[in-house]
N, C-alpha and C positions, 0 to 999 in steps of 0.2 A: 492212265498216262497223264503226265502234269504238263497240260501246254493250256494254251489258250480258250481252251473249249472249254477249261474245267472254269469258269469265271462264271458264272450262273448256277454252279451248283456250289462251290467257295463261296463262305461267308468274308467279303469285302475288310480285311482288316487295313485301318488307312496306315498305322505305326510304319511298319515294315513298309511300304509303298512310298512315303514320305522319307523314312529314312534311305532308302533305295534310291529316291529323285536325288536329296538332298548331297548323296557323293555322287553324281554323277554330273549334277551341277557345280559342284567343288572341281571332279576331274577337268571338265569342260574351261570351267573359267584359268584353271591353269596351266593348262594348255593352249598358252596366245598365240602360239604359230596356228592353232588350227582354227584357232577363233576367227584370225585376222583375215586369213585366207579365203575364210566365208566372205566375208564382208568386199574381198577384191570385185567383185561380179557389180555387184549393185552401187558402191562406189564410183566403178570405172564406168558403168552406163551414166549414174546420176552428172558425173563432171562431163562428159560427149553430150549429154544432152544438154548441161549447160554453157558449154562453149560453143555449140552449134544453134540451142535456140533461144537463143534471148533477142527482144524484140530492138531493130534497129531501130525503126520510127512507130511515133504512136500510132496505134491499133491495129499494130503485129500481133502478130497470138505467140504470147508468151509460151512455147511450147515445154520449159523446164515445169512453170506452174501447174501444168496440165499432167503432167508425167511423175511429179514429186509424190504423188501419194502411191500411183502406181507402183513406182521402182522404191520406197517405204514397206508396202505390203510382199511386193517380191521376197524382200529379204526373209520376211517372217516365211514365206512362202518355199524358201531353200531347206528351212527347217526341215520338212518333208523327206529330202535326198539325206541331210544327214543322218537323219532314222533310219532310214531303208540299207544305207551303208552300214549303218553299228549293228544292226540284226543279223545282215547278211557277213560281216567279220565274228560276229559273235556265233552262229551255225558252223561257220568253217573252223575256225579258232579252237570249237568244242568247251564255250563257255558254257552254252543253253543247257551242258552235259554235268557240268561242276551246281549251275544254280540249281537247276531239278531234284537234288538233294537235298537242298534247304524245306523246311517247313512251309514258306511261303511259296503258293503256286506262280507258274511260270508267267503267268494271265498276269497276274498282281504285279509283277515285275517289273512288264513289259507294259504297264500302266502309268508305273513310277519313270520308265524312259520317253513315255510321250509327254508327260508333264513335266520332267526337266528337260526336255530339248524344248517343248514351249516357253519355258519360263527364258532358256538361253537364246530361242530366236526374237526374242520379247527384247533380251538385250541388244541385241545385235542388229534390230530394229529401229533401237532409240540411238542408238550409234549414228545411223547411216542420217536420221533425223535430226542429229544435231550438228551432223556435221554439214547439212544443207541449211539448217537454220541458220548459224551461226558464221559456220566457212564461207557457203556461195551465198550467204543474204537472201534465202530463197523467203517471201512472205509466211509465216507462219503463226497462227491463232495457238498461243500457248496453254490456255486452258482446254481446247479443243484439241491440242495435240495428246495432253495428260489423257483424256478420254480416249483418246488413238490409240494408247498404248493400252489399252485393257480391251478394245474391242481387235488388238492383233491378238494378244494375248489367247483370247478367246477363237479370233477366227483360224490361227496359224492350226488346231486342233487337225480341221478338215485333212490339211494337207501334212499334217503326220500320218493322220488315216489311211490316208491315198498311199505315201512312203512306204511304210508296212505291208499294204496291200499288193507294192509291186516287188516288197522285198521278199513276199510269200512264193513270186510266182519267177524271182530269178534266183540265180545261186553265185552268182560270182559279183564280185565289190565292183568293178570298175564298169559290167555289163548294167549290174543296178544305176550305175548316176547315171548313166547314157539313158537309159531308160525313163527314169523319171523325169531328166529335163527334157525329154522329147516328147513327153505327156503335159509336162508342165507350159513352155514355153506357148504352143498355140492356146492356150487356156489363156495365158498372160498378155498374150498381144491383141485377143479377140476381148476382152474381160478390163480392157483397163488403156492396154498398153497403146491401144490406135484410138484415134476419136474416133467415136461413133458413126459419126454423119461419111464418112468413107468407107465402111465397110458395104459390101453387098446386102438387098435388101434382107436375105434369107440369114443373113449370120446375122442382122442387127436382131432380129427376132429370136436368134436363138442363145446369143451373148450374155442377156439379162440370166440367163440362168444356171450360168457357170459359175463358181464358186469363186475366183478370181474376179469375175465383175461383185458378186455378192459383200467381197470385203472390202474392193474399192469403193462400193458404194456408199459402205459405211465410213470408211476414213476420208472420204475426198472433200465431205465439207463440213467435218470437222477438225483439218487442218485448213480450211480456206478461212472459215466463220465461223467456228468454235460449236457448230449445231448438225444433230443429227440429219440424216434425211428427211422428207415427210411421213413417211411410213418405214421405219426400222424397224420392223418385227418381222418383215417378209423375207428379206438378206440374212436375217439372225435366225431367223429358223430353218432358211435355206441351207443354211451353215453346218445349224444342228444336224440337219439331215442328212448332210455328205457325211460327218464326222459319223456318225449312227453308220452309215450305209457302207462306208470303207471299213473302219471298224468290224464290221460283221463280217466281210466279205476275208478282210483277215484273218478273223477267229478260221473262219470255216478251212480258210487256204492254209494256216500257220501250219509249220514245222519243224523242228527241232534241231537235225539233226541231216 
């Protein structure tokens, strides 16, 4: 059977995978109503937090400062749900029925759509970043930000992984986004989205190693001060290993049909 299993015994041809991403990123970008729609979520948080936390008098905590990189990495972070929707329309639709006749395996395919939906949350990333940059005057390290935009690139992967993963274990489109923003959101608020120093002690201990604090970690001060953390190799390979660990848990769950 051609599904996702068969990816370890298919030899990896990248042609077909690339041109596979290549129109779906084409569909995606031409399709602005749907694009746009993403981007409502993390826009409408980004302006509430900037109307509500901007500091009256000096040494107020800037609370939009604090939240700009988190609600940046979200967006890439939605990427997720929209995968897990197009899988689960594409199952019900009986695409996965029409592609499994092509020469290229289903595995390969379904490669090519986490890599154009990263590449399009990548967009949709720098959107929400320049419109904080630019619209709300938020401070921003623009050389540090160019490096943001490749370390979402790279981290949004995780949470295609996760999408897929939940897309394997639901069947209906609307049950899937429910589902993934009720996995995603305590991720986001415990990983980024609340300062630290108020969470409970037991969550501050276990926060570092959610994949949402993992890629805050990496973008928050290299949009503050254009530089990595002190040790970026431990969040980057935390990364690696959700992406690997969802990914697998996919293969094994994936279905067709």
């Amino acid at each position: 059977m051609n599904t996702l299993i068969s990816i370890p015994h298919a030899r990896l041809s990248l042609r077909p995978i690339i041109q596979f991403a290549s129109a779906l990123i084409r569909a995606s970008l031409n399709d602005l109503r749907t694009f746009t729609i993403t981007l409502l979520t993390p826009l409408f948080m980004l302006v509430l937090f900037w109307v509500m936390g901007r500091p009256e008098e000096p040494g107020d905590v800037d609370l939009v400062a604090f939240i700009f990189p988190a609600i940046v990495g979200l967006t890439v972070m939605l990427g997720g749900q929209t995968a897990a929707m197009r899988i689960v329309n594409w199952r019900a639709q009986g695409v996965f029925q029409r592609l499994a006749v092509t020469p290229t395996p289903l595995g390969h395919l379904v490669i090519g759509l986490g890599l154009a939906q990263a590449l399009v949350s990548a967009a949709q990333a720098a959107t929400v970043l320049l419109f904080g940059w630019l619209v709300l005057r938020i401070d921003v390290n623009g050389p540090g930000a160019a490096t943001a935009m490749l370390v979402l690139t790279f981290g949004v992967l995780a949470f295609i992984a996760l999408g897929l993963f939940i897309a394997c274990l639901v069947s209906k489109p609307d049950v899937v986004s429910a589902a993934f923003i009720f996995t995603l959101l305590p991720m986001f608020f415990l990983g980024g989205g609340f300062p630290p120093h108020i969470l409970p002690p037991f969550l501050q201990t276990i926060s570092p190693y959610l994949p949402t604090a993992m890629l805050n970690a990496l973008i928050s001060p290299l949009l503050a001060n254009g530089s990595l953390p002190a040790e970026p190799w431990w969040p980057m390979l935390g990364l690696a290993a959700y992406t690997v660990g969802f990914s697998a848990l996919a293969a094994w769950k994936f279905k067709w049909e």
